[in-house]
C-alpha positions in Angstrom: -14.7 44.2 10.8 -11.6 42.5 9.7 -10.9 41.4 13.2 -14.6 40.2 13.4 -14.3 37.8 10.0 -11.0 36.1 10.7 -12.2 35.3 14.3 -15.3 33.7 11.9 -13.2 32.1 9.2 -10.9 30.5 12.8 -14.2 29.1 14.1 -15.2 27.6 10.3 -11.4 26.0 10.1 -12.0 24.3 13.4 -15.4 23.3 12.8 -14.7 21.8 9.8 -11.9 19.5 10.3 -11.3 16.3 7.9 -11.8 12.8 8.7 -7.8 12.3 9.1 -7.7 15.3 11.4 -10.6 14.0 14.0 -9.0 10.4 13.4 -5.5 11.5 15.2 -7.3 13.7 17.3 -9.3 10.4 18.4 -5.8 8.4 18.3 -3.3 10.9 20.2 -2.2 9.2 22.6 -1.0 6.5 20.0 1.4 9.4 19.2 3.5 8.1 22.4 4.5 4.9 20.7 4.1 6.1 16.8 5.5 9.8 17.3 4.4 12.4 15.8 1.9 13.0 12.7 2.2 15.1 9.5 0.2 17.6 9.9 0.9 20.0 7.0 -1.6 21.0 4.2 -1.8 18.2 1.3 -3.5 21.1 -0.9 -1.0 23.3 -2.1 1.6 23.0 -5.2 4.4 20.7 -5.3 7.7 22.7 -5.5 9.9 22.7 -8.2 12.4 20.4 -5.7 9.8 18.2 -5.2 8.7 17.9 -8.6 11.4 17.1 -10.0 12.4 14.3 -7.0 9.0 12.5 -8.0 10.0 12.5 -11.7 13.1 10.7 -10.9 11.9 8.4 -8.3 9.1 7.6 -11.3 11.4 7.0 -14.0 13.9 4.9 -11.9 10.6 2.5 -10.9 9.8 2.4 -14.6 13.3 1.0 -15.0 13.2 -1.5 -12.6 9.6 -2.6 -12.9 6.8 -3.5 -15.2 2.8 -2.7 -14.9 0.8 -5.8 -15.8 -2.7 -5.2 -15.6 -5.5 -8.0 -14.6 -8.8 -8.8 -16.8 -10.7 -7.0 -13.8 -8.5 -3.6 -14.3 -6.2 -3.8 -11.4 -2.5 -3.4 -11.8 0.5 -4.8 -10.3 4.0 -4.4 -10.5 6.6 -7.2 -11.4 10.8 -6.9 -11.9 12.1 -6.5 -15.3 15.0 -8.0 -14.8 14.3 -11.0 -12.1 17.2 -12.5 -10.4 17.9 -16.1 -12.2 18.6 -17.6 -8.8 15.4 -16.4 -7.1 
């Protein structure tokens, strides 16, 4: 019975791939020029490694620049400290 379901759960995996998945499965022979794709689940935790790398790399952007948000609710980013030649 085991045998029998994960044989089941295999054919549901395959059968229900995601749009990205059938999309470089459509594109694979771009892979010659591009290389290869990421592939790896985007559903699981962060590590503590990588947690703490995208708390850094956040905090040195919020150094460098400043949100300003438009009337219609979209942001952008701009320097803090522009250059005074530029």
């Amino acid at each position: 019975m085991g045998n029998n379901s994960t044989s089941q759960d295999a054919g549901r995996s395959r059968g229900q791939r995601s749009f990205a998945q059938k999309f470089m499965d459509a594109t694979g022979k771009l892979r010659m020029f591009f290389g290869p794709a990421e592939s790896s689940s985007r559903d699981h935790e962060m590590t503590e490694e990588n947690k703490r790398s995208l708390a850094e790399m956040q905090a040195q952007t919020e150094a460098q620049y400043e949100t300003v948000r438009r009337p219609d609710g979209s942001t952008y980013l701009i320097p803090k400290r522009p250059d005074a030649g530029q």
